[in-house]
LUMGULUM-159444 format. One record per residue (C-alpha): x, y, z; residue number from 0; residue in three letters. Coordinates in Angstrom, 2 decimals, padded with zeros to 5 digits. Layout:
{xx: X&yy: Y&zz: Z&resi: NUM&resn: ALA};
...
This chain:
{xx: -024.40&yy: -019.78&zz: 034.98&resi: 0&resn: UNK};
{xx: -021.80&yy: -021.19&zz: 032.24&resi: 1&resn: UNK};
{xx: -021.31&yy: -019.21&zz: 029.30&resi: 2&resn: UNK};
{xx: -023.40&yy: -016.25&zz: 029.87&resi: 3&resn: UNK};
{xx: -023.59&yy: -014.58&zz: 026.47&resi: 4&resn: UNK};
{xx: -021.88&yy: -017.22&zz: 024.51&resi: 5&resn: UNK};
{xx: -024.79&yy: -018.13&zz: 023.24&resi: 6&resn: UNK};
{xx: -026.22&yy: -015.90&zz: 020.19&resi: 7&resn: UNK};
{xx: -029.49&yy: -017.10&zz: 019.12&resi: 8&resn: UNK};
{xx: -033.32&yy: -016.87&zz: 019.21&resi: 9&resn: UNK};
{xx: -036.40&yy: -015.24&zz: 019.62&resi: 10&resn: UNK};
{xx: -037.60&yy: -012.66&zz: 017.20&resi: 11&resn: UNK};
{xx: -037.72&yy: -015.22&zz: 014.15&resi: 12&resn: UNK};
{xx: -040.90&yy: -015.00&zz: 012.69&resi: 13&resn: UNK};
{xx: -042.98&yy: -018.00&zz: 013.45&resi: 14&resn: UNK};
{xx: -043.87&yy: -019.96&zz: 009.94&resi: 15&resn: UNK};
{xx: -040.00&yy: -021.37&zz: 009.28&resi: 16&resn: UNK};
{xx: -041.07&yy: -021.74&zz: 005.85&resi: 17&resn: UNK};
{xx: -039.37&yy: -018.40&zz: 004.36&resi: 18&resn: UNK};
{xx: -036.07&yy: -018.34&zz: 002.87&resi: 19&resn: UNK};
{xx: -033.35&yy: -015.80&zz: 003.28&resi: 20&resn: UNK};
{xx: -029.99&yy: -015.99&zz: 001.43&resi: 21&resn: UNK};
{xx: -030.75&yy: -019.40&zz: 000.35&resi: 22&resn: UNK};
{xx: -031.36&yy: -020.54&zz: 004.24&resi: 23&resn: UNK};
{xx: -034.43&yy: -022.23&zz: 005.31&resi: 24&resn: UNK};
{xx: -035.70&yy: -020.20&zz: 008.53&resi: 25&resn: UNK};
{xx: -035.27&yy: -022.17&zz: 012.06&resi: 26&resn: UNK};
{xx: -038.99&yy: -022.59&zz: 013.39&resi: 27&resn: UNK};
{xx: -039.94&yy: -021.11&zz: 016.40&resi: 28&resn: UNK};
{xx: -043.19&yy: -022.26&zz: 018.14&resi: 29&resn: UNK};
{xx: -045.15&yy: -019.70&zz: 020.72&resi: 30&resn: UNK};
{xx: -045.45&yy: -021.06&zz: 023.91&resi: 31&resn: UNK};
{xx: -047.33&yy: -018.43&zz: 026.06&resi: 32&resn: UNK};
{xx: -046.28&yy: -015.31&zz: 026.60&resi: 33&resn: UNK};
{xx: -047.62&yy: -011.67&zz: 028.91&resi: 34&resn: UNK};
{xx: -047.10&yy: -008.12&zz: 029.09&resi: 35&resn: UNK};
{xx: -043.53&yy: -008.85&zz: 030.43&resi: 36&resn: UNK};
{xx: -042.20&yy: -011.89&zz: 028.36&resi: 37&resn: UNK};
{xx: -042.20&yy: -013.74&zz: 025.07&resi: 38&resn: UNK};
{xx: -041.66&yy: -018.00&zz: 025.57&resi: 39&resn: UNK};
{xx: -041.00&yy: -020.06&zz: 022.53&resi: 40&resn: UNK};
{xx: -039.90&yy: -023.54&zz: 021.65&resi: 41&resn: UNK};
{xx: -036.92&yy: -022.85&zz: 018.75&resi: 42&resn: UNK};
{xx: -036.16&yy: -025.32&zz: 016.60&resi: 43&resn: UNK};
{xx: -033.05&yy: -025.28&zz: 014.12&resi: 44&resn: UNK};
{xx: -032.44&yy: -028.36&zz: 011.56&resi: 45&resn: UNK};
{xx: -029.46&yy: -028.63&zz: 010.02&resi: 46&resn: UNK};
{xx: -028.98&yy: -026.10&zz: 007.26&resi: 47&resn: UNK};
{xx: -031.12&yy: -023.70&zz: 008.81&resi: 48&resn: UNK};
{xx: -030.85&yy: -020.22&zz: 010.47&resi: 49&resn: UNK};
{xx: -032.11&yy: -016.78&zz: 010.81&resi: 50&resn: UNK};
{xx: -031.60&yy: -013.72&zz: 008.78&resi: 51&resn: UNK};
{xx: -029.18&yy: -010.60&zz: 009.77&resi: 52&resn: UNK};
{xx: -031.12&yy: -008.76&zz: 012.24&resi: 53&resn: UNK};
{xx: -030.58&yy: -007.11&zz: 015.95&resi: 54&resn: UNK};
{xx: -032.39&yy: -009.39&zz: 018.55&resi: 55&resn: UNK};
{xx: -033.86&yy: -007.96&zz: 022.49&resi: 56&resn: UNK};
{xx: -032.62&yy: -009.51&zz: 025.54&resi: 57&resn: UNK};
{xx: -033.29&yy: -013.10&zz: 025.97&resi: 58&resn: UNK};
{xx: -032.58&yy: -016.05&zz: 028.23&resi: 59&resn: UNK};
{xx: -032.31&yy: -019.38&zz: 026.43&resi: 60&resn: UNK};
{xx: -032.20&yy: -022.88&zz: 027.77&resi: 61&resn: UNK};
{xx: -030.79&yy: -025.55&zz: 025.64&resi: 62&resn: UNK};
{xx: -032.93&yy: -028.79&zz: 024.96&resi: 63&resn: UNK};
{xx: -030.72&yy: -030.46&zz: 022.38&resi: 64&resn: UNK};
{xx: -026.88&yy: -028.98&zz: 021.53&resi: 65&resn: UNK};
{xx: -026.25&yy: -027.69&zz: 017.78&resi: 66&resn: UNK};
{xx: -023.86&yy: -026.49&zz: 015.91&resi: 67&resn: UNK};
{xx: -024.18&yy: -023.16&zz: 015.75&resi: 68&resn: UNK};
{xx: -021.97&yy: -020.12&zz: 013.38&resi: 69&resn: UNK};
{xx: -022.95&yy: -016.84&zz: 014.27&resi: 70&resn: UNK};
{xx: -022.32&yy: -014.28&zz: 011.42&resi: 71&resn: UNK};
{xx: -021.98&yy: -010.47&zz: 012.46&resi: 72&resn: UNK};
{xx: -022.27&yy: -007.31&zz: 009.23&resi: 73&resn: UNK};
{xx: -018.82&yy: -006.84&zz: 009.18&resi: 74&resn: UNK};
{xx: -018.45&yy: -010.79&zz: 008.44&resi: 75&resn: UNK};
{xx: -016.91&yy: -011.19&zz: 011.56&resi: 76&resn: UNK};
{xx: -018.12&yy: -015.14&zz: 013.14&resi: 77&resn: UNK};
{xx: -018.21&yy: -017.43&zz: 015.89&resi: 78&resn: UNK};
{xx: -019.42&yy: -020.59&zz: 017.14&resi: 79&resn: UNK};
{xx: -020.45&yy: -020.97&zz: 020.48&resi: 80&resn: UNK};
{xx: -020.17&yy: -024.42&zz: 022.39&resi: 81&resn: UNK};
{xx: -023.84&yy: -024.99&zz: 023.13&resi: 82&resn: UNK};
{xx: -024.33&yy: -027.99&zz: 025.37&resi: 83&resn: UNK};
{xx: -027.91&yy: -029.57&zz: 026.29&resi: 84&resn: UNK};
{xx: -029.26&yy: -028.36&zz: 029.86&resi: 85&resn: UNK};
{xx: -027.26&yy: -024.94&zz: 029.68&resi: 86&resn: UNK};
{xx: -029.24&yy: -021.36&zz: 030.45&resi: 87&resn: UNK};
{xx: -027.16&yy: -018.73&zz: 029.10&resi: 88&resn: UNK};
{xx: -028.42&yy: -014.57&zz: 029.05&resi: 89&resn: UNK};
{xx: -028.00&yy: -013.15&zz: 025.59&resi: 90&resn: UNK};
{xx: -027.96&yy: -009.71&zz: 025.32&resi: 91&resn: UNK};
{xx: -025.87&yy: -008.64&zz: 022.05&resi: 92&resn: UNK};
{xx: -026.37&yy: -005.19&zz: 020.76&resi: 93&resn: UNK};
{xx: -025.43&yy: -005.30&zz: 017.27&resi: 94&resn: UNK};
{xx: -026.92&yy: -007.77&zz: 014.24&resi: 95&resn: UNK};
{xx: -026.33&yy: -011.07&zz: 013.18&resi: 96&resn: UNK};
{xx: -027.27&yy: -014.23&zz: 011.33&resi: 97&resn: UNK};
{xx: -026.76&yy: -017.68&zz: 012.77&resi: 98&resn: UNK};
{xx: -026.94&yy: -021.19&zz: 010.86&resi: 99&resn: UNK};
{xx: -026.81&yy: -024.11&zz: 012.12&resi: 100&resn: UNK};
{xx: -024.13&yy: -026.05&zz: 010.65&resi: 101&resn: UNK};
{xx: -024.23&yy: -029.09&zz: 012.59&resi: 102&resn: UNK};
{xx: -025.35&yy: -032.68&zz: 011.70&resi: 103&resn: UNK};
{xx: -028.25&yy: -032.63&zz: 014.02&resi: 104&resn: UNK};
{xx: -030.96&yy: -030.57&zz: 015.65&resi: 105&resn: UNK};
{xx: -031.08&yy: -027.58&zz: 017.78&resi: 106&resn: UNK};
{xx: -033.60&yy: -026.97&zz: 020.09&resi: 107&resn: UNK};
{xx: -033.75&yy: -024.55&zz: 023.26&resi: 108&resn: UNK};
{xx: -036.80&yy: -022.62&zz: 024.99&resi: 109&resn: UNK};
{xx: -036.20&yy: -018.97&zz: 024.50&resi: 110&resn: UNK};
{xx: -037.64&yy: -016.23&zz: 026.86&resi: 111&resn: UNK};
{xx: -037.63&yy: -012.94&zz: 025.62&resi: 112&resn: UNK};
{xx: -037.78&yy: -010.00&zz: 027.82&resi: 113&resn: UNK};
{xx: -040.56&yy: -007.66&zz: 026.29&resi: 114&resn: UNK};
């Protein structure tokens, strides 16, 4: 599987995508189904938008449509993952961070969350 944990994004955004934080518009994040085991949602990320600082659970995420994502970490360390359309990549980072999507077009993946 290419790029297992390069990928830092997803699941555990709240659902409406209308709040701000820091001045970002929220990515929106659509429930797909989900059971006593797993979470599935349909993420979407325009440009300009992103998620607030916060510590995420494991999650597998398939990308629909590459973005250009910057990860931000508390210490203001970043990064910026190459996410490419049809990848799978296992995220499992233990400390918190804020993404935005800096890119010129839309982000989209299917993010599983392991409950």
């Amino acid at each position: 599987m290419a790029g297992v944990c390069a990928l830092a994004l997803i699941s555990a955004l709240p659902a409406a995508g209308e709040e701000k934080t820091a001045g970002i518009k929220e990515c929106v994040n659509k429930e797909v189904g989900q059971n006593e085991k797993v979470l599935v949602q349909d993420v979407t990320c325009a440009p300009g938008e992103g998620s607030p600082m916060m510590s995420r659970p494991m999650r597998i995420v398939h990308v629909i449509a590459a973005g250009k994502i910057k990860r931000t970490y508390a210490d203001g360390t970043t990064e910026e993952p190459a996410l490419k359309a049809g990848d799978t990549y296992i995220l499992d980072i233990q400390k918190p961070y804020s993404f935005v999507n800096e890119g010129k077009t839309t982000f989209r993946a299917v993010a599983v969350t392991v409950k």
